[in-house]
SEDOKE-426508 format. One line per 8 residues: their letters; for each residue y, z, x of C-alpha. Coordinates in steps of 0.5 Angstrom, whole numbers, padded with zeros to 4 digits. Last residue first. Example, Ala and Ser with C-alpha at 12.3 -4.5 7.8 and 13.67 -1.06 7.14 Angstrom:
2
sa = -0002/0014/0027  -0009/0016/0025
//
This chain:
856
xxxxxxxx = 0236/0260/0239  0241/0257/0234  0237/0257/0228  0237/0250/0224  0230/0250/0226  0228/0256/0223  0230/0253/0216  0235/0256/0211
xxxxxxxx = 0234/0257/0204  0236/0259/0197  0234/0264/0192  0238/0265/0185  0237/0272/0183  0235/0272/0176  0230/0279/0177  0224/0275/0176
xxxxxxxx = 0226/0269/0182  0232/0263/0181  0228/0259/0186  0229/0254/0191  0237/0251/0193  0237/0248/0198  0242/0250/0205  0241/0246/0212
xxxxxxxx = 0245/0241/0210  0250/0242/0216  0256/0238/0217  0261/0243/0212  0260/0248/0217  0259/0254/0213  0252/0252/0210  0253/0252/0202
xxxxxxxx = 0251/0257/0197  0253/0256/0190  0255/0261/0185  0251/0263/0180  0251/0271/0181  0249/0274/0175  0242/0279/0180  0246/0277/0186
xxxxxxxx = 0245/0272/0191  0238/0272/0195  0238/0267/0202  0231/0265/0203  0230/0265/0211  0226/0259/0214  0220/0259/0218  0217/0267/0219
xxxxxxxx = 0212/0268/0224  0218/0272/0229  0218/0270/0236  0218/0276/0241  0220/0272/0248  0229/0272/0248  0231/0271/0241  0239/0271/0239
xxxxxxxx = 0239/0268/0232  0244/0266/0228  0244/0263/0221  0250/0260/0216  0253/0262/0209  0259/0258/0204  0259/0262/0197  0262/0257/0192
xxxxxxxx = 0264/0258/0185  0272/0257/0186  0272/0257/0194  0270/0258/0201  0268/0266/0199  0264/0267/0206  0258/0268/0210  0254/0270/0216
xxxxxxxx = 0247/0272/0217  0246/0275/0224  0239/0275/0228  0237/0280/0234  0230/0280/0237  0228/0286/0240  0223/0285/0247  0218/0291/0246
xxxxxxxx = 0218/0296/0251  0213/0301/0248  0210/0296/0244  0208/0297/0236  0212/0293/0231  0213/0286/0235  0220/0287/0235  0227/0285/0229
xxxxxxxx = 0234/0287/0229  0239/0286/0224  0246/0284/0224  0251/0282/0219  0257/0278/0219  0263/0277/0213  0269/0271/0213  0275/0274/0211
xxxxxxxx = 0279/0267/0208  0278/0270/0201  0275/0267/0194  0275/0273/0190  0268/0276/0187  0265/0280/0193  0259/0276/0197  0253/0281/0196
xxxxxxxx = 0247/0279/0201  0240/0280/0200  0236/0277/0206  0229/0274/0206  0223/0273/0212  0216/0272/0211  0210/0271/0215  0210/0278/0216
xxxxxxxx = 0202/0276/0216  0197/0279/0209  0193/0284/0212  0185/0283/0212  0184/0291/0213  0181/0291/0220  0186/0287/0222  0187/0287/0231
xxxxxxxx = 0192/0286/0236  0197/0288/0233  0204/0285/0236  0206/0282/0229  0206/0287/0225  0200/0287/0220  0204/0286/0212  0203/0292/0207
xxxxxxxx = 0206/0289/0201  0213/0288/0198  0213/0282/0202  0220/0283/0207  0228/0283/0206  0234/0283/0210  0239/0287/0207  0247/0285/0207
xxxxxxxx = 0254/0287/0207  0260/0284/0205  0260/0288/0198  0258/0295/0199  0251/0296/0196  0250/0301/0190  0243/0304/0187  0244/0310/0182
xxxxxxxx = 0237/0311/0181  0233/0307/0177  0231/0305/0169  0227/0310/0168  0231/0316/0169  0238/0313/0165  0242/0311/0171  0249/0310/0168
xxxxxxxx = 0255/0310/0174  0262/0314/0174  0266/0311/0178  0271/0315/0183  0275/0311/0187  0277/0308/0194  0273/0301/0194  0274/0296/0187
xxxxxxxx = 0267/0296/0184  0263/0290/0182  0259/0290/0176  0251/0289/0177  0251/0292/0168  0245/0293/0171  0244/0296/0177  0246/0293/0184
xxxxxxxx = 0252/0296/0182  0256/0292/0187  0262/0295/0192  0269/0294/0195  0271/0288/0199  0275/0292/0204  0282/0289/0204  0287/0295/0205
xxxxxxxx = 0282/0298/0210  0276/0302/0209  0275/0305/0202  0270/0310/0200  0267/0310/0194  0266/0316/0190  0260/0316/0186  0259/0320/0179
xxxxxxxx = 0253/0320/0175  0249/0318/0169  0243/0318/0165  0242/0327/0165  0236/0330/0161  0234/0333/0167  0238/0335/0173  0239/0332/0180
xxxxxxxx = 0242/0325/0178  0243/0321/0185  0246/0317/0189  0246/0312/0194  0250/0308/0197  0247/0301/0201  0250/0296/0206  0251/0302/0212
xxxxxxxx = 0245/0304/0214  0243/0308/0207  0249/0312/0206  0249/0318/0202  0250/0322/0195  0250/0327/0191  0249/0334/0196  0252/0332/0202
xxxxxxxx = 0257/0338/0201  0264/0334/0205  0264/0330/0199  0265/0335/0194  0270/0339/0198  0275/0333/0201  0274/0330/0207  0272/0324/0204
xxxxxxxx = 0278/0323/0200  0283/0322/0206  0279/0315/0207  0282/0314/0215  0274/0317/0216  0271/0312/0213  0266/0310/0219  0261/0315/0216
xxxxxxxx = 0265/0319/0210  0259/0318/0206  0255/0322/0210  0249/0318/0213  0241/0317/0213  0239/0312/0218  0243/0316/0224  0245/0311/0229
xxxxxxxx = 0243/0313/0236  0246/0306/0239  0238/0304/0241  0233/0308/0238  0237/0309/0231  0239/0301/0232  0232/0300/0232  0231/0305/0226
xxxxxxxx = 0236/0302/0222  0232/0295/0223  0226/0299/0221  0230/0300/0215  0232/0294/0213  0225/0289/0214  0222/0294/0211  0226/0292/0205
xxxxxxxx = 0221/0289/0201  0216/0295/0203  0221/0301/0200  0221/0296/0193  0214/0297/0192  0214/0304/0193  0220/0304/0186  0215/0299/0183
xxxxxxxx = 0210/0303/0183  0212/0309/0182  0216/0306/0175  0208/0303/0174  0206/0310/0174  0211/0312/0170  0207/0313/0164  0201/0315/0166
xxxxxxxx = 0203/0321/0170  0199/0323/0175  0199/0316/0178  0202/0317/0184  0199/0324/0186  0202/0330/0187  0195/0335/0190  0193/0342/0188
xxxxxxxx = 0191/0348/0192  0185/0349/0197  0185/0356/0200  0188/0359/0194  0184/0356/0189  0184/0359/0181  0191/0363/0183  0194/0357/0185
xxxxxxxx = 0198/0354/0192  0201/0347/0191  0200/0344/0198  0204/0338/0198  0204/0331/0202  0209/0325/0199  0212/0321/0204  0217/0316/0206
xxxxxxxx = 0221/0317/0212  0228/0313/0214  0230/0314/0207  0232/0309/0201  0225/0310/0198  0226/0317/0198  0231/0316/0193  0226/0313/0188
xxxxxxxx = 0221/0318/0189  0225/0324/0188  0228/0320/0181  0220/0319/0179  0218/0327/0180  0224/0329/0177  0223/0326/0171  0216/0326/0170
xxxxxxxx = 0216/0334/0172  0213/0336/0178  0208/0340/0179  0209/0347/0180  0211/0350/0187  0210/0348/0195  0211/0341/0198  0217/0339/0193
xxxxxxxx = 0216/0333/0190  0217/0327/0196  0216/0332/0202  0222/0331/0206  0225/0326/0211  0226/0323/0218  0227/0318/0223  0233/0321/0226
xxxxxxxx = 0233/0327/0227  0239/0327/0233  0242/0332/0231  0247/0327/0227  0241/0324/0223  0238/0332/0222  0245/0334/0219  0245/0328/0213
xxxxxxxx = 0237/0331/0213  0239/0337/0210  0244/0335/0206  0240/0331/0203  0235/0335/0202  0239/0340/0197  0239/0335/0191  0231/0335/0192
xxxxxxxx = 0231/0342/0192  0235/0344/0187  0231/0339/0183  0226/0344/0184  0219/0342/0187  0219/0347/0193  0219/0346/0202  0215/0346/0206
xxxxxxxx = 0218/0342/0212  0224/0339/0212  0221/0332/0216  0220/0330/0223  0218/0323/0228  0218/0320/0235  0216/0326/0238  0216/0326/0246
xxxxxxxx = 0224/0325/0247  0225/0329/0241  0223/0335/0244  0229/0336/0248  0234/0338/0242  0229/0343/0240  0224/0342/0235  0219/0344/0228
xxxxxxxx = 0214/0340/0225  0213/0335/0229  0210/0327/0228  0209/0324/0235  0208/0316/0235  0207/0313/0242  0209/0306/0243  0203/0301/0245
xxxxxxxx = 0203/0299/0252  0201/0306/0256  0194/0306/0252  0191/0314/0254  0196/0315/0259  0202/0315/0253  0197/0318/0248  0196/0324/0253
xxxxxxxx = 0203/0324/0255  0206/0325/0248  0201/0331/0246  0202/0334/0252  0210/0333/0252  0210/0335/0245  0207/0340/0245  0212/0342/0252
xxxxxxxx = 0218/0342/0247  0215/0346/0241  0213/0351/0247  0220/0351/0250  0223/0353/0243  0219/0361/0244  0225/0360/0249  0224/0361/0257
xxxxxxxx = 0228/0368/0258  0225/0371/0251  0219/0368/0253  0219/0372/0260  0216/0369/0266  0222/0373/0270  0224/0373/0278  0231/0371/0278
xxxxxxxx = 0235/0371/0283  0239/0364/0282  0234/0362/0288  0227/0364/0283  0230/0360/0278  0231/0354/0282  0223/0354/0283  0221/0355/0277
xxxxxxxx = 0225/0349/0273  0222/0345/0279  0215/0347/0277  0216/0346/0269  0212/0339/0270  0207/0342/0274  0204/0348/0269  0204/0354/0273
xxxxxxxx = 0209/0358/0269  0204/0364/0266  0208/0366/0260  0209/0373/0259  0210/0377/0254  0217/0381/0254  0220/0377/0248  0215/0381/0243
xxxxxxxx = 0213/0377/0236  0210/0371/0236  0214/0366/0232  0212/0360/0235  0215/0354/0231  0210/0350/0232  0206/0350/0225  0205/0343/0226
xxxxxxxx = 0204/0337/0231  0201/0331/0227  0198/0327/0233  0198/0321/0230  0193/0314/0230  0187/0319/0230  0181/0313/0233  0176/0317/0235
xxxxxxxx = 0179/0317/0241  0185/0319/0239  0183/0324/0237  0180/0326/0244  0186/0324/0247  0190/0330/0243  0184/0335/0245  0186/0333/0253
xxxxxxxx = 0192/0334/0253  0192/0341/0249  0187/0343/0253  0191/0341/0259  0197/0344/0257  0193/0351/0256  0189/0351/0263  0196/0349/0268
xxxxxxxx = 0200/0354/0263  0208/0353/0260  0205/0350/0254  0202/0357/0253  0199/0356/0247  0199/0361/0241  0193/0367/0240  0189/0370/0236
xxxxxxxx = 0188/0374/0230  0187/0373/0223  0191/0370/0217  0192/0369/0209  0198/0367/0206  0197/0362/0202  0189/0359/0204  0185/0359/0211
xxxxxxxx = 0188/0362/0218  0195/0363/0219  0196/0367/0225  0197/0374/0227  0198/0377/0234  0195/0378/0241  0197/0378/0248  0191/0376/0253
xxxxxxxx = 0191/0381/0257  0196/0386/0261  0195/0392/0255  0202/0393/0256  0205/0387/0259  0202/0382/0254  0200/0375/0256  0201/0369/0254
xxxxxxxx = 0196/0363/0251  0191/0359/0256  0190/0364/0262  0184/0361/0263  0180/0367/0262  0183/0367/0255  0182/0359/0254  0174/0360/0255
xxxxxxxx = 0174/0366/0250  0178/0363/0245  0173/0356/0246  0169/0357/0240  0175/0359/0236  0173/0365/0232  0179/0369/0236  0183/0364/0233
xxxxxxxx = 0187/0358/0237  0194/0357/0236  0198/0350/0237  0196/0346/0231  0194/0340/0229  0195/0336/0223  0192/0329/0224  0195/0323/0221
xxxxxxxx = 0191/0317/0219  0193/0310/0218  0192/0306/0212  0190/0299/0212  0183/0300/0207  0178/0298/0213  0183/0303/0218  0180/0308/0212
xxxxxxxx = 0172/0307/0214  0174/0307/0221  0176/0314/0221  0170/0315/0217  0166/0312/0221  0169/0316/0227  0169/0322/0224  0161/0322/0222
xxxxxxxx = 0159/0328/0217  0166/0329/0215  0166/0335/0210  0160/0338/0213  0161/0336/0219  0168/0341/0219  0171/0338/0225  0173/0342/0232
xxxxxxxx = 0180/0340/0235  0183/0345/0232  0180/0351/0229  0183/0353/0223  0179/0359/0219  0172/0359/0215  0170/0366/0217  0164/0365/0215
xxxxxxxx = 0161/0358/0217  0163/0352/0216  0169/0352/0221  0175/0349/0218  0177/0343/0222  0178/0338/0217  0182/0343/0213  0188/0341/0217
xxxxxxxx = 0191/0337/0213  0191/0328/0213  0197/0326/0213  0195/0319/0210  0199/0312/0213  0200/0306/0210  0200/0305/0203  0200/0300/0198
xxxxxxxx = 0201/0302/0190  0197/0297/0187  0194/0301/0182  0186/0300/0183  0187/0300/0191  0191/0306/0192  0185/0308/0187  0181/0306/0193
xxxxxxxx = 0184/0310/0198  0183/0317/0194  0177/0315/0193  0176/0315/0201  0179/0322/0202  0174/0325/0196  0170/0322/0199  0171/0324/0207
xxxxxxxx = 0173/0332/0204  0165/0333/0200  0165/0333/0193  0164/0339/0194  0166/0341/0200  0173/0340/0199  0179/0343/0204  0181/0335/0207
xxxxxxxx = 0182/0333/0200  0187/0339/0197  0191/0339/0202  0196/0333/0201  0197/0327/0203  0201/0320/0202  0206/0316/0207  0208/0310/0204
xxxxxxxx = 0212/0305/0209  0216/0306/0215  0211/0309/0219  0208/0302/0219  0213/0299/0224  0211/0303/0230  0216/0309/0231  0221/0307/0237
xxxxxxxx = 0224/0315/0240  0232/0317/0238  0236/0317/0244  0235/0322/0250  0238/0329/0251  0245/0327/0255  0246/0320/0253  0244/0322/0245
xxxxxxxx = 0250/0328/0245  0254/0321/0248  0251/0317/0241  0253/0323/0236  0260/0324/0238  0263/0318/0238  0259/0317/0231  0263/0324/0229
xxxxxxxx = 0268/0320/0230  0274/0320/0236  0271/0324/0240  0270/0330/0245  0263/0333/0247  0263/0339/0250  0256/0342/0254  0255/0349/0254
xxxxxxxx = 0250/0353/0259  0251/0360/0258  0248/0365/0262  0240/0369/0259  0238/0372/0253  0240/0373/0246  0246/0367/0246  0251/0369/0240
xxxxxxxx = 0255/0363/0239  0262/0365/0236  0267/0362/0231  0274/0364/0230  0279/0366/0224  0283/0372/0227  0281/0375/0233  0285/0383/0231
xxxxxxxx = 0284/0383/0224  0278/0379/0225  0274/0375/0221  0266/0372/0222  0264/0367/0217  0268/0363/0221  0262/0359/0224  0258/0364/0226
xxxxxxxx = 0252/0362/0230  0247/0366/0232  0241/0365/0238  0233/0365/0241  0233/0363/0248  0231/0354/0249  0238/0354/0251  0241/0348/0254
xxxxxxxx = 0248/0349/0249  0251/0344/0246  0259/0344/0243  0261/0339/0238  0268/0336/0239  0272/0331/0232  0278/0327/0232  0284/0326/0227
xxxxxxxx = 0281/0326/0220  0277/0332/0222  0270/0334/0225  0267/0340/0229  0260/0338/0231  0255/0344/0234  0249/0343/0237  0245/0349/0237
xxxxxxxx = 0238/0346/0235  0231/0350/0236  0228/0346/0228  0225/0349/0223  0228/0353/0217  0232/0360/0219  0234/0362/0214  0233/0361/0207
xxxxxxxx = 0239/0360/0202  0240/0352/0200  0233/0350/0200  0231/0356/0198  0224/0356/0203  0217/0354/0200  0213/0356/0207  0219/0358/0211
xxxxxxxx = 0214/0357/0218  0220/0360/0223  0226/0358/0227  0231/0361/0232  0238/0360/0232  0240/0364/0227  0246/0362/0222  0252/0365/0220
xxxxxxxx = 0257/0360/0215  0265/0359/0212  0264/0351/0215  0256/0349/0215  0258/0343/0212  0252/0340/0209  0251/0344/0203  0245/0346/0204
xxxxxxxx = 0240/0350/0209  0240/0348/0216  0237/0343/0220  0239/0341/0228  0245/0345/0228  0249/0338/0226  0256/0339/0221  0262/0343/0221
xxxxxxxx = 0268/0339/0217  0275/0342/0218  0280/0345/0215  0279/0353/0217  0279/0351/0224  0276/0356/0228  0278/0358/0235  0272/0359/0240
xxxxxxxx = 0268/0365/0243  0261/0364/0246  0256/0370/0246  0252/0372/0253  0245/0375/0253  0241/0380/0257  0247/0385/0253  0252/0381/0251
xxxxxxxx = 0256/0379/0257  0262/0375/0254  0266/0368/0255  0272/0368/0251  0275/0375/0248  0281/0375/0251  0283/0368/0248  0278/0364/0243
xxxxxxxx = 0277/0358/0247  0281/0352/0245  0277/0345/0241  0281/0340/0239  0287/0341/0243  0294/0340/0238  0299/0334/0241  0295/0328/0240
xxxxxxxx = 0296/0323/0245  0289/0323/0249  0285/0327/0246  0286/0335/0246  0281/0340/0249  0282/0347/0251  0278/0352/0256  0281/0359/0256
xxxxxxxx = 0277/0363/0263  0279/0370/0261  0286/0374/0263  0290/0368/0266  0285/0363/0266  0286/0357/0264  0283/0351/0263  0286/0344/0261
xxxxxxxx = 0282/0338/0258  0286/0332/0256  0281/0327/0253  0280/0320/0252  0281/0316/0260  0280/0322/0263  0286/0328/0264  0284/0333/0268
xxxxxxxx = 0289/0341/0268  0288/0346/0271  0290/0355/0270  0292/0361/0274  0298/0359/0278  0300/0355/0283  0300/0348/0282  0295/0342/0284
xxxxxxxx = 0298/0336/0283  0295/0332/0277  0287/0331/0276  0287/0324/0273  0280/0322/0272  0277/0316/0270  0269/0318/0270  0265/0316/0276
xxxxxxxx = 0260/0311/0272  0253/0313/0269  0254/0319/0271  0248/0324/0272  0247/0329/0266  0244/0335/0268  0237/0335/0264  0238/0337/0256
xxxxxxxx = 0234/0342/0254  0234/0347/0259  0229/0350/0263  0231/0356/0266  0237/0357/0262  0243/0359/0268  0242/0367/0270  0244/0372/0267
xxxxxxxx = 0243/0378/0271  0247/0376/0277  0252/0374/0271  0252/0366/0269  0257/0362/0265  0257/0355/0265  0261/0349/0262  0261/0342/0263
xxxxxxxx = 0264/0336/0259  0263/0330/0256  0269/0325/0254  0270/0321/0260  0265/0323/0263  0262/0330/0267  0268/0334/0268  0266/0340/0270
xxxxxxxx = 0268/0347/0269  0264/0353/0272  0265/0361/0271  0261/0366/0275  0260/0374/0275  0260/0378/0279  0259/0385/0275  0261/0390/0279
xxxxxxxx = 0267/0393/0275  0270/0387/0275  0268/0382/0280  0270/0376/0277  0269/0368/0280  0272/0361/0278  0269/0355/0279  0273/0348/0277
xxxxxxxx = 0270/0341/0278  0273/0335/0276  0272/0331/0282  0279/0331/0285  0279/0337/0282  0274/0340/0286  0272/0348/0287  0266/0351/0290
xxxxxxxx = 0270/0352/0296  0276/0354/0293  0273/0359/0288  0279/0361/0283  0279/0367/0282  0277/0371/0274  0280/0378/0274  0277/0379/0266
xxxxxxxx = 0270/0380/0265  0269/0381/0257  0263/0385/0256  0260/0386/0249  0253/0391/0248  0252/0389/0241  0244/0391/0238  0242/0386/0233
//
């Protein structure tokens, strides 16, 4: 890209824009003409604002993130204001100081450490770049960097360069291709002692070195490259990584709720909607029938978008339309699917081709972008049938009146016919030309026009607004429409790609289209790791690689059984062949006979701990907890988290905080190596929930046997425990209707996992609990507690704090370890709410409490 860098130096302060007392700094320069304006502000305790404008460079017109508005005035102790280029604001966390004797310099410390945690980098801080601007920072070549939304493996980003942009990666390399899918230029610098991350608003097209670049002169530094417009950067400052990810989730909103449903087995693959013969909605319904005859409970399908492929030459994608050949009657098929329990997820996208029988109506609407040569509807290559094949049309405008309206209604029109998702796909908007134009008439952007017009700036260029304000706007229309159309159920969004923003409308995403390789599927953790931190929260892989060869009945099995301790389980291809290319060829469940009872034992477990992972997801949506975690979450004080190996999140992750897992990642191997982390000098350790179910002491290194059909390494930390449900698909408890005769959640267990040693520590674990699908659900909070009391003896009690959502579950079983054959007592020795009932198939001992010993 070409370089035309500017330092403006002789920076001033602004008296009268200029606030200590408030925690607000402005500084102007004039070198050379350039006026230029540089603001600082304290926004709270911890979060900072930065700014960095020319005439020229205006602030981003519609950023990601709305200005944040203080929930208390932060603690501000802004000293005596002394001459000299430079100010200091202490808040209750961080000292923040700027200086600006050459260009501005902002530094971070936390409150009692003497070296800051964040220092612009000096002389070359803040720079014009051509239309853009770039951000220069000091690098710490000792410290973990994680988030920018969704990048190639391994999870520390440290020593790399990435483009701020995203692109349709079809089959990309799990560990080289970029750019992948998601908008997100949010940055976390962690270490031992504190972590900061920076977030620019920018929907712009960008880079990020992160010390990939060195200089002779510069040394060791990070840089953000911003292609159009000024800089607005938030700094966020925290003791942890979790510190940092919830106030990120204060500015740009906290992970959407997902229906309790979404949290079972997702299938798919393109294949069935691409068939004439047997027509589509057969093929479909044969599908869900074999479901049936395995016993493999499914809970939504992905349906591809063959169903809108035209019937007549040439036979390309037209969203919203249905190819009534391949579903003669949508809405009976739709019902007839319901009937079977299984959710339909359509994909929709945001192009339309030339063919489209609406083109020529959406064109005169001024529906898609125009092209400043020809002064038309801007035109350029689309994807339109098989792998690789294309034709022209044109993408939506989001930011038009006419396209935002189509997209609204088209969305409601699904919906209608009983759609229950919106699976909004092919949104990475890579059109070619940053001059076309968009029409900025759509309402919801008004206000975002308006106040570029008062900064001076008269421009409805795309590179000035973003490619990635389209992906956000999808989501917007796509979200309204459901949320208008049936306000009290949550609305349910899946997205392809995403910026910061499009999360507050889509409540769902995955990696994309990736390859089957057992590369693949060892690199995916490291992707979603840094999802979780940005905010992608409910999220997954395709289960087998979506692009490729089939996978082997190795890699296919160890790829089911971790996907069932992720937030998103699906399993959705297109493998691509020389015989077919427009319709490829599927991963089904059974494909393999000799691990199809292996599958379904691994998809059957994912329901019985569905009570775990949708409690996750609501701790997600309430206190911005990514489900999936690095090792390191919440053991930062264990100096062999930070080490190289853990730091790639590669091998091995945190599901909620009770369950490590691991992984095998080659054929023909039977064992891995796990590192525990330790928190404190009395941390219980850990329990292999596999046989030989050993206990494992915490700080260590421990090799682990997982023969391939046996199971994945599958550790729980001792203390800990997991609600637990039916391993079947339930009806959650606020649906209004069964069509498909689902058995009621009307039964609640939780697995708890004591250490050996009788010790005074009492544990505590809490999961939460709604109705599964209202957009303002009363959420319940249940906490069981335990303790060693003596030789052989375990003693429990039960919580519960319930508000009007009542759950249908009487009593609680509370399941020992496999070889554990203590005795439950209640806790309070005057209780008798605790009886034995049951030593189940896996030689669990079963107790139970009744509801009525609850404290309501």
């Amino acid at each position: 890209m070409p370089q035309h860098e500017f330092v403006p130096k002789s920076w001033e302060l602004d008296d009268k824009t200029s606030n200590f007392s408030s925690g607000s700094l402005s500084l102007s320069s004039t070198e050379n003409g350039s006026q230029c304006t540089f603001n600082f502000q304290v926004i709270e305790d911890n979060i900072f604002r930065a700014t960095f404008t020319t005439k020229d460079h205006p602030l981003p017109p519609h950023p990601s993130a709305s200005k944040l508005k203080p929930q208390s005035a932060p603690t501000l102790d802004y000293g005596n204001v002394v001459p000299g280029p430079k100010q200091t604001f202490k808040t209750a966390n961080v000292v923040a100081q700027v200086e600006w004797t050459h260009t501005p310099i902002v530094s971070l410390s936390l409150n009692g450490s003497n070296t800051p945690i964040h220092q612009d980098l000096p002389f070359r801080s803040y720079t014009v770049d051509g239309d853009g601007v770039a951000h220069y920072t000091a690098y710490n070549r000792t410290a973990l960097h994680v988030g920018l939304g969704e990048k190639a493996a391994p999870m520390d980003l440290s020593g790399r360069a990435f483009r701020i942009s995203s692109t349709d990666c079809f089959g990309y390399n799990a560990y080289k291709s970029d750019p992948l899918y998601k908008v997100i230029p949010f940055l976390i610098t962690a270490t031992p002692e504190g972590c900061v991350a920076m977030f620019s608003t920018s929907h712009s097209r960008g880079f990020y070195s992160i010390g990939s670049e060195m200089d002779g002169l510069w040394g060791h530094y990070k840089v953000y490259r911003q292609d159009h417009g000024g800089l607005e950067q938030y700094f966020i400052v925290g003791k942890t990584i979790q510190d940092v990810v919830r106030s990120y989730a204060d500015l740009v909103g906290y992970p959407r709720l997902v229906p309790r449903w979404a949290f079972g087995y997702i299938a798919g693959g393109m294949k069935y909607s691409m068939l004439d013969e047997p027509p589509a909605h057969k093929a479909l319904l044969e599908f869900a029938g074999k479901l049936k005859e395995y016993d493999i409970p499914c809970s939504g399908f992905q349906m591809s978008s063959g169903y809108t492929v035209a019937e007549t030459e040439p036979k390309t994608r037209n969203v919203f339309t249905w190819n009534h050949h391949r579903f003669p009657d949508p809405k009976a098929f739709v019902d007839a699917y319901h009937a079977h329990g299984i959710r339909l997820i359509a994909n929709v996208k945001p192009y339309v081709l030339a063919n489209h029988p609406e083109y020529k109506k959406l064109a005169a609407a001024n529906a898609f972008f125009t092209d400043p040569r020809t002064k038309s509807t801007a035109v350029t290559r689309l994807w339109s049938a098989g792998g690789g094949e294309s034709g022209e049309g044109g993408h939506i405008d989001f930011t038009s009146s006419a396209g935002f309206k189509w997209w609204y209604d088209g969305i409601q029109s699904l919906a209608q016919l009983g759609i229950d998702v919106p699976w909004n796909d092919n949104n990475e908007y890579t059109i070619p030309n940053d001059d076309w134009q968009c029409a900025l008439d759509e309402p919801s952007i008004q206000s975002n026009k308006i106040a570029l017009l008062k900064q001076g700036i008269d421009s409805n260029k795309v590179g000035l607004w973003g490619r990635a304000l389209h992906t956000e706007l999808m989501g917007k229309s796509s979200y309204d429409a459901l949320t208008d159309l049936d306000p009290n159920r949550r609305p349910f969004v899946l997205t392809r790609s995403a910026t910061a923003g499009t999360m507050r409308y889509c409540a769902s995403s995955w990696s994309g289209d990736n390859v089957t390789s057992w590369a693949s599927f060892k690199g995916g953790n490291a992707l979603a790791l840094n999802a979780g931190m940005s905010l992608l929260q409910c999220y997954g892989h395709d289960t087998g690689g979506f692009e490729g060869p089939q996978p082997s009945p190795a890699l296919l099995l160890r790829w089911i059984q971790t996907a069932c301790h992720t937030s998103r389980f699906a399993i959705n291809c297109f493998k691509t062949s020389n015989e077919d290319n427009k319709v490829g060829d599927v991963i089904e469940p059974w494909m393999y006979p000799e691990i199809t009872p292996l599958v379904k034992k691994a998809v059957k477990r994912r329901y019985e701990i569905i009570p775990y992972t949708y409690n996750l997801a609501l701790r997600s949506h309430l206190y911005a907890e990514p489900p999936q975690r690095w090792v390191g979450w919440g053991y930062e004080s264990d100096p062999e988290v930070w080490s190289e190996g853990l730091k790639s999140g590669e091998t091995q992750f945190w599901f909620g905080d009770t369950l490590m897992i691991g992984g095998v990642y080659e054929e023909n191997i039977d064992s891995t190596r796990l590192y525990l982390p330790k928190k404190g000098e009395d941390d219980p350790g850990y329990l292999n929930l596999n046989s030989p179910y050993q206990h494992i002491k915490a700080g260590q290194w421990t090799t682990v046997e997982s023969k391939w059909k046996d199971s994945i390494p599958t550790i729980a930390k001792c203390g800990g425990a997991i609600p637990v449900g039916k391993d079947v698909q339930v009806l959650s408890t606020g649906e209004p209707e069964n069509p498909a005769n689902l058995p009621a959640d009307d039964y609640r267990g939780v697995e708890i996992f004591p250490p050996m040693s009788r010790t005074s520590r009492e544990y505590s674990a809490t999961w939460y609990e709604d109705d599964g699908i209202s957009a303002e659900p009363d959420i319940a909070e249940f906490t069981i507690r335990y303790a060693c009391i003596a030789e052989g003896v375990v003693g429990v009690a039960f919580g519960a704090h319930i508000k009007k959502w009542k759950p249908l579950w009487k009593e609680l079983h509370i399941i020992l370890p496999s070889r554990d054959d203590r005795t439950l007592v209640h806790l309070d020795a005057a209780e008798r709410g605790v009886e034995h009932v049951k030593t189940d198939d896996k030689g669990r001992s079963v107790y139970k409490i009744t509801f009525d010993t609850v404290t309501q």
